[in-house]
Backbone bond lengths (Angstrom), bond angles and torsions (degrees), N, CA, C in turn:
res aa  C-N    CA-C-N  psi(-1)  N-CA   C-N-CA  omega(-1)  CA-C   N-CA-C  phi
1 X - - - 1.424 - - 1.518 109.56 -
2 X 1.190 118.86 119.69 1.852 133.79 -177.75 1.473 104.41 -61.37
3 X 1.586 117.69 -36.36 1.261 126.57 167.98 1.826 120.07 -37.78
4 X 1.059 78.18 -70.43 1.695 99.78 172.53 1.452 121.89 -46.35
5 X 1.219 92.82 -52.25 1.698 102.87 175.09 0.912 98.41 -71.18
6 X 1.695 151.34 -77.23 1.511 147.76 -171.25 1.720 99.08 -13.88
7 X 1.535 100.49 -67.13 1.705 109.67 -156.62 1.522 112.32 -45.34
8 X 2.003 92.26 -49.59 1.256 99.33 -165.77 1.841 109.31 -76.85
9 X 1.528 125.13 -1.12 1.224 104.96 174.83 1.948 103.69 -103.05
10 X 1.233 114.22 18.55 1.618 129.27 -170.62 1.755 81.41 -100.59
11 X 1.397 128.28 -41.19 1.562 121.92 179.54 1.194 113.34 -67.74
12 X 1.468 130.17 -33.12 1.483 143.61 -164.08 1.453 104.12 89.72
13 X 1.307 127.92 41.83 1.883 108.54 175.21 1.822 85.74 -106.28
14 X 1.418 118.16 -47.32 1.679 98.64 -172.40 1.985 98.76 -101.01
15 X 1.138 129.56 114.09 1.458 130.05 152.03 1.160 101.95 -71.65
16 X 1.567 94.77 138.45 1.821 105.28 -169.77 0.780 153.91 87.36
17 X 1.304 98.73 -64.50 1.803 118.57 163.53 1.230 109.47 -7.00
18 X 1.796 103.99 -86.93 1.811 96.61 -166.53 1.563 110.04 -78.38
19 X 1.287 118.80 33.64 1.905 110.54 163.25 1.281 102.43 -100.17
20 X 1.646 115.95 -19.88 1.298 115.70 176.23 1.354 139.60 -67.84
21 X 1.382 95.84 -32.56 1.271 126.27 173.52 1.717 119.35 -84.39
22 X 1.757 98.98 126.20 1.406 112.53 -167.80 1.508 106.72 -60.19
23 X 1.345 142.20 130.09 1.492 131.86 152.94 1.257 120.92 -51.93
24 X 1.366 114.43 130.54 1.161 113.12 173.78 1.385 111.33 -85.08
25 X 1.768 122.58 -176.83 1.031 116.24 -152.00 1.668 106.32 -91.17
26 X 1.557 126.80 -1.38 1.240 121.15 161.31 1.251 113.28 -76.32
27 X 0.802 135.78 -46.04 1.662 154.49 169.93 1.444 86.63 -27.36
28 X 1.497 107.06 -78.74 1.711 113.35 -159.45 1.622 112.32 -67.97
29 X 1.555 132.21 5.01 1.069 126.29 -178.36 1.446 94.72 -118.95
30 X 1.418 126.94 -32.30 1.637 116.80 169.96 1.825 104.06 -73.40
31 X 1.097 120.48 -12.29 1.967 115.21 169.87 1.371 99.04 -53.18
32 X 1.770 104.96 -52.92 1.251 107.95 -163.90 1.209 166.16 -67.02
33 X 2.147 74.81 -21.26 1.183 121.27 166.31 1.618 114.22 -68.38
34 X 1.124 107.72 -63.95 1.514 143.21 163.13 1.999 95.28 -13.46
35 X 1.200 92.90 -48.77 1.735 88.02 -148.75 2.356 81.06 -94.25
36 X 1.142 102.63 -44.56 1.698 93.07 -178.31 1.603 117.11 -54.21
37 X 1.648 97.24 -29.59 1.567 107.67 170.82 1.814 115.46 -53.71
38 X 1.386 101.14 -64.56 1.549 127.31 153.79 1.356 113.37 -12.82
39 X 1.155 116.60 -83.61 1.282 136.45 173.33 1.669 117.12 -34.26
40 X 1.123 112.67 -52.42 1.706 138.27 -170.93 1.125 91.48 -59.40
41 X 1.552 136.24 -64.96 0.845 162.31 -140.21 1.687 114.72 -76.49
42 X 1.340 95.97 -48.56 1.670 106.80 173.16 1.234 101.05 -87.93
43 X 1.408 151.37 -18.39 1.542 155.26 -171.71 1.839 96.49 -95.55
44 X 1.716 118.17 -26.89 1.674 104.18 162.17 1.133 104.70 -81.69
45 X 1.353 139.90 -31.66 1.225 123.36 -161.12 1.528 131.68 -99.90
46 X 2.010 96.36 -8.93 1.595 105.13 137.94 1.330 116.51 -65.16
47 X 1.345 127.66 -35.75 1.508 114.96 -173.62 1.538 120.40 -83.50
48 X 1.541 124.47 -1.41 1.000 136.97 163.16 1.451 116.30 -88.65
49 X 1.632 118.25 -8.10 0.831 124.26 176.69 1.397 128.23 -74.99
50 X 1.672 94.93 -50.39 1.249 126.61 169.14 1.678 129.94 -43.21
51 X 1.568 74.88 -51.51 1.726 96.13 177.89 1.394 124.72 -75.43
52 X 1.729 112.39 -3.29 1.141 121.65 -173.13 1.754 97.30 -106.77
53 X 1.186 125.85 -37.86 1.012 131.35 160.97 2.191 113.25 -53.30
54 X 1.130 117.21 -25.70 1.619 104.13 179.12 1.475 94.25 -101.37
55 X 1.233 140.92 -24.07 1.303 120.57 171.25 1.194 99.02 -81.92
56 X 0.999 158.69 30.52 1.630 153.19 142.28 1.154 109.84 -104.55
57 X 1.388 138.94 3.06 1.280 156.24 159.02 1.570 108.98 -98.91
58 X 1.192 126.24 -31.85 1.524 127.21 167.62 1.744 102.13 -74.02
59 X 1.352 102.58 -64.27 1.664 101.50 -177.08 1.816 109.70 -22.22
60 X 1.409 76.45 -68.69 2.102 100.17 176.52 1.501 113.98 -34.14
61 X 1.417 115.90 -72.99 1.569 112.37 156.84 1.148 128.47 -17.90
62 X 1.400 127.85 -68.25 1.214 142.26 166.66 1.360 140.43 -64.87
63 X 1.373 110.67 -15.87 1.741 100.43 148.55 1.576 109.79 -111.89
64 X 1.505 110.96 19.81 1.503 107.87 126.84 1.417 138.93 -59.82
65 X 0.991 117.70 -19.62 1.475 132.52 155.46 1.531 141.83 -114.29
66 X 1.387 91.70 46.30 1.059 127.60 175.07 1.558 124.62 -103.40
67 X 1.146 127.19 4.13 1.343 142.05 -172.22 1.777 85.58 -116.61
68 X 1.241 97.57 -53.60 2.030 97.26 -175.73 1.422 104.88 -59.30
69 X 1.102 107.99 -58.14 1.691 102.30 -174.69 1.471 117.95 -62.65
70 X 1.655 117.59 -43.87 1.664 92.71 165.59 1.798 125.61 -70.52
71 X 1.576 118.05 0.13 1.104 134.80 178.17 1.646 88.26 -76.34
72 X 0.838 141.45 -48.26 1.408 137.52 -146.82 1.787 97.74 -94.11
73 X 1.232 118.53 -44.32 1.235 138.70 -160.64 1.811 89.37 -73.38
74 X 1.140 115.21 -36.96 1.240 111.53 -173.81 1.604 113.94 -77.69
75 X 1.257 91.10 -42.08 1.946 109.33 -170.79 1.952 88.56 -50.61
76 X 1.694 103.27 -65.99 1.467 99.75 -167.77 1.685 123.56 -73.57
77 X 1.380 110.41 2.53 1.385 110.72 152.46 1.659 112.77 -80.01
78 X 0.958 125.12 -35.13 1.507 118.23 171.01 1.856 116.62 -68.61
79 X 1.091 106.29 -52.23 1.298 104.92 -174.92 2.140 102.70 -62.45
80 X 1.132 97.10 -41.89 1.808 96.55 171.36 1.780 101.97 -59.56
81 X 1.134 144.16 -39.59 1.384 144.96 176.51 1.164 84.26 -50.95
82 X 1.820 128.04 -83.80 1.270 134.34 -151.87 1.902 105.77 -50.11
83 X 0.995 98.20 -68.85 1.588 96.66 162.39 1.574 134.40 15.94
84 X 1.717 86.45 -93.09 1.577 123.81 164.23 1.202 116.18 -67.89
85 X 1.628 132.74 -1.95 1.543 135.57 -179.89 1.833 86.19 -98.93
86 X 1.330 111.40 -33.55 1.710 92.53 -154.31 1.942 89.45 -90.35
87 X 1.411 138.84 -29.88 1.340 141.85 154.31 1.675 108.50 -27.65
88 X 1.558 113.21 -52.88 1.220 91.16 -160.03 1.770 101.92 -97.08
89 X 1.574 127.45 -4.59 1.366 129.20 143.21 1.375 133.28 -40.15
90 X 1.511 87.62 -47.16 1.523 84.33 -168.80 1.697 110.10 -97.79
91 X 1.185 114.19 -18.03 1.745 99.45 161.51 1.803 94.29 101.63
92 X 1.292 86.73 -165.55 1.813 88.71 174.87 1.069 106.86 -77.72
93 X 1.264 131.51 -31.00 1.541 134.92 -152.38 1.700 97.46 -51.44
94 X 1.405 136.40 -74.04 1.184 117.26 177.20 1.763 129.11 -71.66
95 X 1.528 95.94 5.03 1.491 87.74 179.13 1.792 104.47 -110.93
96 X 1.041 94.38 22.28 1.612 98.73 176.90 1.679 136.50 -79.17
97 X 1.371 139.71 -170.97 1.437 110.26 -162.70 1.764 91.02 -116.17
98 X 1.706 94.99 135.88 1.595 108.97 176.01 1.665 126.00 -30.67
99 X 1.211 121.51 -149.74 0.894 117.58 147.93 1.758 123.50 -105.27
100 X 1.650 103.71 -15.64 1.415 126.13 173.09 1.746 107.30 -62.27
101 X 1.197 101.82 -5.52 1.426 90.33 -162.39 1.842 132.44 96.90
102 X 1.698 103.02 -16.80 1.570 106.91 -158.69 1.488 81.61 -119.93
103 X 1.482 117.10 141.57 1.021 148.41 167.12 1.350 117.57 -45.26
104 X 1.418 127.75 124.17 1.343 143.84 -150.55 1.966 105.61 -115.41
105 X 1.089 117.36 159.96 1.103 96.06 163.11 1.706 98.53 167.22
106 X 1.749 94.54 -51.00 1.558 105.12 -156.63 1.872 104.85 -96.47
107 X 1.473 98.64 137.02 1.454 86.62 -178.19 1.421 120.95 -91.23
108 X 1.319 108.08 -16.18 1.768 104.16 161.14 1.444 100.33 -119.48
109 X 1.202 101.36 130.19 1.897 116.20 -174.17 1.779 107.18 -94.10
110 X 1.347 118.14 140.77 1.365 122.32 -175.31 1.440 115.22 -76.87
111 X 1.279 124.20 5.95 1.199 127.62 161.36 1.753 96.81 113.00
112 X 1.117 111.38 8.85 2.055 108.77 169.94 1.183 112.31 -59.75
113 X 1.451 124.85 -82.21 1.443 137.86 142.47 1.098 118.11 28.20
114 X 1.767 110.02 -86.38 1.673 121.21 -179.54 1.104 121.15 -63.09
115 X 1.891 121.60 -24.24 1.160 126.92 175.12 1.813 105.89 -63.74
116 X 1.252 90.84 -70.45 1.422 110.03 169.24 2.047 122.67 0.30
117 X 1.866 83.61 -85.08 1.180 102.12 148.19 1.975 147.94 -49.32
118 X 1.332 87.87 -25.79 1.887 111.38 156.91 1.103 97.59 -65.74
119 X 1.191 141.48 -91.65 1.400 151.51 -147.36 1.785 108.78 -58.55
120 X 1.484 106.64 -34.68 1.636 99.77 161.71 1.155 123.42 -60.37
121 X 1.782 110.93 -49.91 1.824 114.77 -178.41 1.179 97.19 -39.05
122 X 1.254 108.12 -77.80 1.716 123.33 -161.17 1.516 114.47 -30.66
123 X 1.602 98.06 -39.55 1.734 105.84 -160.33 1.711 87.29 -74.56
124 X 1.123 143.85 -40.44 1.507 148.91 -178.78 1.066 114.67 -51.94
């Protein structure tokens, strides 16, 4: 067995031996394997490399905007205070029901309303 011999001249009891000896042809297709395996291997682990390097470049991005978003987070906690300060000022009187029937209140509407009202035309 070439096996055997390999190991035992990798210990130092035979020098030579297995350089002497021709490979046979499993030998020479598991080398080959051996080394395409190899290969694969360093070509995933540049690409794991890579990929670890742009999500650490995304991370980065993103608590770049992190000063904006608690900037923003803050703005719309105040304006929600202001909100609920002018609700409990003003009483029912502006939060009271139209004459349409639909609840009144807001002076710029998020676009419910007009939809709302779309869907009646249409239905006519």
């Amino acid at each position: 067995m070439a096996t055997n011999a390999r190991a035992s001249s990798t210990n130092g009891t035979q020098p030579g031996a297995a350089a002497d000896l021709p490979k046979s042809y499993y030998e020479q297709q598991r080398e080959l394997l051996i080394s395409e395996i190899t290969q694969s291997l360093e070509h995933v682990l540049q690409n794991i490399n890579r990929l670890n390097r742009s999500l650490e470049e995304v991370i980065q991005v993103g608590n770049e905007f992190a000063p904006v978003e608690s900037l923003w987070s803050h703005f719309e906690s105040v304006m929600g205070a202001r909100e609920e300060e002018l609700k409990r000022e003003g009483g029912g009187e502006e939060q009271g029901e139209r004459e349409d029937g639909r609840e009144g209140g807001r002076e710029h509407g998020d676009g419910e309303e007009g939809a709302e009202e779309t869907v009646r035309v249409g239905e006519k």
